[in-house]
C-alpha positions in Angstrom: 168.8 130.6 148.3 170.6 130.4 152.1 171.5 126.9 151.1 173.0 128.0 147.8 174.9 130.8 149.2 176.2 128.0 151.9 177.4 126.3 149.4 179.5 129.6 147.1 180.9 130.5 150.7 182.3 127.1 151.4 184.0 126.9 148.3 185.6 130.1 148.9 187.4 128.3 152.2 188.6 125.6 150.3 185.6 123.2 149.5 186.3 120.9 146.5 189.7 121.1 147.5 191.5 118.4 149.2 191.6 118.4 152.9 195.7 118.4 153.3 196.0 121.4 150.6 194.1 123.9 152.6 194.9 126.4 155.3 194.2 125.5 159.0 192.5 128.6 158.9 190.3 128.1 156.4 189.9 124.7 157.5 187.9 126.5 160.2 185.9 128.4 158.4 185.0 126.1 156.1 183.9 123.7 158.8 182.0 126.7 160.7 179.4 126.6 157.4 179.4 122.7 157.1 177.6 123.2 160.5 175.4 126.0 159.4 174.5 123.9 155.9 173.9 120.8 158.7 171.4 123.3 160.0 170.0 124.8 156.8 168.9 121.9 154.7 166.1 120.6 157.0 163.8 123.6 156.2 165.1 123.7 152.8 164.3 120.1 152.1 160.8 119.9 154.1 159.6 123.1 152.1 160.4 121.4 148.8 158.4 118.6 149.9 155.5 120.6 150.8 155.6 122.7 147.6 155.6 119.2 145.9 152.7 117.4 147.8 150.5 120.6 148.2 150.1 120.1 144.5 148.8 116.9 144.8 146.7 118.0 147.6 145.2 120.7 145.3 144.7 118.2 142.1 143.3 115.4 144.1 140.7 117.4 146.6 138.0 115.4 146.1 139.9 112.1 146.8 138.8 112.3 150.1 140.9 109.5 151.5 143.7 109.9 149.2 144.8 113.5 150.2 144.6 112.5 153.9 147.0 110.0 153.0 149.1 112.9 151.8 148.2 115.0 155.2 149.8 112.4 157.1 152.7 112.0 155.0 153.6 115.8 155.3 152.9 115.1 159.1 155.5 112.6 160.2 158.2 114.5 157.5 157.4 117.8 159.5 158.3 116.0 162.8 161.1 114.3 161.6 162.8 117.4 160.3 162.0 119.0 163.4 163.6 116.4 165.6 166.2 116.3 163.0 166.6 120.2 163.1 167.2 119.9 166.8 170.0 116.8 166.3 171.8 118.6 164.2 171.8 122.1 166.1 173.3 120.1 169.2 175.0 117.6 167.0 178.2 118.9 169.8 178.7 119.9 173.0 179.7 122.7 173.5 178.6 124.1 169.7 181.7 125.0 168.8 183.8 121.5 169.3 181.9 120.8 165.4 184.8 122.9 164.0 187.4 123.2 166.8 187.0 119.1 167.7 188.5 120.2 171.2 189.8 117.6 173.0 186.9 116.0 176.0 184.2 117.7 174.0 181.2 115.2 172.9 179.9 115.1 169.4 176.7 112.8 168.0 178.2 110.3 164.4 177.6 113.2 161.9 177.4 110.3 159.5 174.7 108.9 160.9 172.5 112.4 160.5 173.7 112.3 157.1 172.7 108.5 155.9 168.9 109.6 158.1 168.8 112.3 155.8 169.5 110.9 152.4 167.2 107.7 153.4 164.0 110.1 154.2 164.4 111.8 151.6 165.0 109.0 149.2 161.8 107.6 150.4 160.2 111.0 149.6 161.1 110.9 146.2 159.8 107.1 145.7 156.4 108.6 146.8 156.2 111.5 145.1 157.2 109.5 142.0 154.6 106.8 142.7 152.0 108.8 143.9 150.3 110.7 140.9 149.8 107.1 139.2 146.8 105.6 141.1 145.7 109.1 141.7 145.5 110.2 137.6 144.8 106.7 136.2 141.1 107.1 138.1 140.2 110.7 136.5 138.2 110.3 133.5 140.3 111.9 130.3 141.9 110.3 127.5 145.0 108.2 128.2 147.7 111.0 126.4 146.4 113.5 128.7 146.6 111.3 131.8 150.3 110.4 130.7 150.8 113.9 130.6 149.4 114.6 134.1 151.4 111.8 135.1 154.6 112.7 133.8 154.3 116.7 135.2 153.4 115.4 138.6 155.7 112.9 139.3 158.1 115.2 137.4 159.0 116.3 141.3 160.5 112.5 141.8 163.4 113.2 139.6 165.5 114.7 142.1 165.8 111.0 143.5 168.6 110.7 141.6 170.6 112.6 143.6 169.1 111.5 146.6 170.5 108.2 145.8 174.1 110.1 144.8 174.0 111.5 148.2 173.4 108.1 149.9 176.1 105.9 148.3 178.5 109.0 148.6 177.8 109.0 152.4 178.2 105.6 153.0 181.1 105.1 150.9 183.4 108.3 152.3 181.4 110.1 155.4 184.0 108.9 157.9 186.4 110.3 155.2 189.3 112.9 156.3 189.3 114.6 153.1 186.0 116.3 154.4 186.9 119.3 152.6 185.8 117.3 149.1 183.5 115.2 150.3 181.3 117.2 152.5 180.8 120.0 149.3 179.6 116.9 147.5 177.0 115.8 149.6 176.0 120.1 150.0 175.9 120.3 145.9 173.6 117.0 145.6 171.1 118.9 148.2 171.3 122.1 146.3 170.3 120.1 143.2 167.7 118.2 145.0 166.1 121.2 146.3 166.7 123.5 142.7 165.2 120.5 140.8 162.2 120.1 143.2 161.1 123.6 143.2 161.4 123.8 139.4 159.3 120.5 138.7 157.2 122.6 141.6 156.6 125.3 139.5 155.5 123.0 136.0 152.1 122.9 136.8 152.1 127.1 136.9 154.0 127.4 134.0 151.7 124.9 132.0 148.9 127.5 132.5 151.2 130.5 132.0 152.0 128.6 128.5 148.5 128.0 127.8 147.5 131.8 128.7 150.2 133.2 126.4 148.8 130.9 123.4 145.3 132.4 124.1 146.3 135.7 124.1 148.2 135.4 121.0 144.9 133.4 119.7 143.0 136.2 120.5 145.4 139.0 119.1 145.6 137.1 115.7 141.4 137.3 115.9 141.2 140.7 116.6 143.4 141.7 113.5 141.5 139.3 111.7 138.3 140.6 112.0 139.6 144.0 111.8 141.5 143.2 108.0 137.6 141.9 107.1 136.1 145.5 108.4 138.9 147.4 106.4 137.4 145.6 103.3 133.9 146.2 104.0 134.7 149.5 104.5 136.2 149.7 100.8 133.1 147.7 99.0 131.0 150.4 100.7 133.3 153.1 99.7 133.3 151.7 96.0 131.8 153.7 92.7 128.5 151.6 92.4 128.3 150.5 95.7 124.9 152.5 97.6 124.5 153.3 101.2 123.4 150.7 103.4 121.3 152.6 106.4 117.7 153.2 107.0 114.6 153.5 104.9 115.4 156.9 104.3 118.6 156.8 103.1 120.9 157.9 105.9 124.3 156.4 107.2 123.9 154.1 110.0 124.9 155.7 113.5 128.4 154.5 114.3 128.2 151.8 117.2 124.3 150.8 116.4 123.2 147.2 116.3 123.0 147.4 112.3 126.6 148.7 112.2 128.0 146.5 114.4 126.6 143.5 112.4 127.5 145.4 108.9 131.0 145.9 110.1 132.0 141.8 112.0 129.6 140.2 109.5 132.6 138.0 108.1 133.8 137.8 111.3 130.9 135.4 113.4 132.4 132.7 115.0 129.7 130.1 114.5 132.4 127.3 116.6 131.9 125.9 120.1 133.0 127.4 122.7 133.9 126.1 126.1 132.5 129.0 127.9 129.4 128.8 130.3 126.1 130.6 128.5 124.1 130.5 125.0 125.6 131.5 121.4 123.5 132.4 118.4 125.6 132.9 115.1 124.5 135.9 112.6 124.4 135.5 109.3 124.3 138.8 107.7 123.8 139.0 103.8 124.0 142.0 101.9 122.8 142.3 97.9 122.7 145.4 96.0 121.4 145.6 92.3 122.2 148.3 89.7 120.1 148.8 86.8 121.4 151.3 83.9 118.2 152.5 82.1 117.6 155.4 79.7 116.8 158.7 81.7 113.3 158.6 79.6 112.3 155.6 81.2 113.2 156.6 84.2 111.5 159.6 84.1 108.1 157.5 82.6 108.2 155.4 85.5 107.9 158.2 87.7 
């Protein structure tokens, strides 16, 4: 978010503007929060990576060896952007030559930092990309759900592209004048980098937020199911012809009682499989009811 708002406050002083066409004013400004975006994007870009990673980490537990390869990776790319972090914060001396360039101060090749930056994070990418495919080829599920998995982790990878935009555009114009242009570039390629990383981030999360909905909308549609089939029972029983079901003695069955209960869901057992832990017996629950018309004298012989 800091990054992003960067970004809205540079353009403000001029970014995507040519150089030559802006105040000397905002000049200064605008070059002010090129050093604080300098700053900025380390954390931004090592917290996408970990976001990114950690859910490999999570997938892949029990690949012993294969997650510590992914512990050492998140290792050497939390001390680079440390040691980065620091470069950059003292990329002048004093701090403020960055965006007064007074005369006999000394300042590090920002276009150096920059190029470091683009080719880390390039190689990130490649990883993160490459990654999920030895991991998820060696778990045992059919191949459209290990595409699948493949394609939602590496999904993370995509932001190479503009890790690759970033590069060429340094290398072509980062000893450029027209800084004012060229330097908004380079921040709008890392706030898509780091907007498309979090996102392809959050997949996994939203895949079982997806699947949850579906559920609960499986379930609703059940419920109203099985309560259309007690609505209908009810009616049957409710009929002209139709006699009370209950015990020997003729009485209604109590409302919540074993009998009831089966009376009432009989149409709606679910005899399926489930996927849940434990045992399942299915009910089936028949109900026959015969009416004789007979003269009242026989009747009243047979008694």
């Amino acid at each position: 978010m800091a990054y992003c708002a960067i970004a809205i406050v540079m353009g403000s002083y001029g970014g995507g503007y040519h150089y030559w066409d802006v105040s000397k004013e905002d000049v200064v400004n605008y070059t002010k929060f090129t050093y604080i975006a300098t700053g900025v994007y380390c954390p931004m870009a090592l917290f996408t990576k970990y976001a990114l990673l950690s859910i490999l980490i999570r997938i892949f537990k029990p690949y012993k060896g294969k997650v510590m390869f992914i512990y050492i990776l998140l290792g050497l790319l939390t001390v680079y952007y440390i040691i980065a972090e620091g470069v950059k914060l003292g990329m002048c001396e004093p701090v403020s030559a960055f965006w007064t360039q007074a005369p006999g101060a000394f300042c590090l090749d920002q276009q150096a930092a920059l190029i470091a930056d683009s080719v880390i994070s390039l190689a990130t990418d490649l990883i993160i990309i490459i990654l999920p495919l030895p991991l998820t080829w060696s778990l045992q599920m059919p191949l459209n759900k290990k595409l699948r998995v493949i394609g939602m982790l590496s999904a993370g990878g995509m932001a190479i592209a503009f890790s690759i935009y970033r590069l060429i555009l340094v290398i072509q114009q980062g000893s450029s004048k027209d800084m004012t242009i060229v330097f908004m570039c380079v921040v709008m390629s890392g706030n898509a980098e780091g907007g498309v990383g979090l996102i392809c981030a959050c997949l996994p999360t939203i895949n079982i937020l997806i699947t949850n909905i579906k559920k609960k909308a499986y379930s609703s549609n059940r419920y109203y199911h099985n309560h259309d089939t007690s609505v209908q029972l009810g009616k049957v029983k409710n009929s002209k012809g139709f006699s009370n079901l209950g015990s020997k003695d003729g009485r209604e069955l109590e409302y919540g009682s074993d009998q009831s209960h089966l009376i009432t869901y009989a149409g709606a057992v679910d005899t399926g499989s489930s996927g849940d832990a434990g045992i399942y017996k299915s009910v089936d629950v028949q109900q026959r009811v015969e009416m004789i018309d007979e003269p009242p004298e026989a009747r009243r012989d047979r008694f």
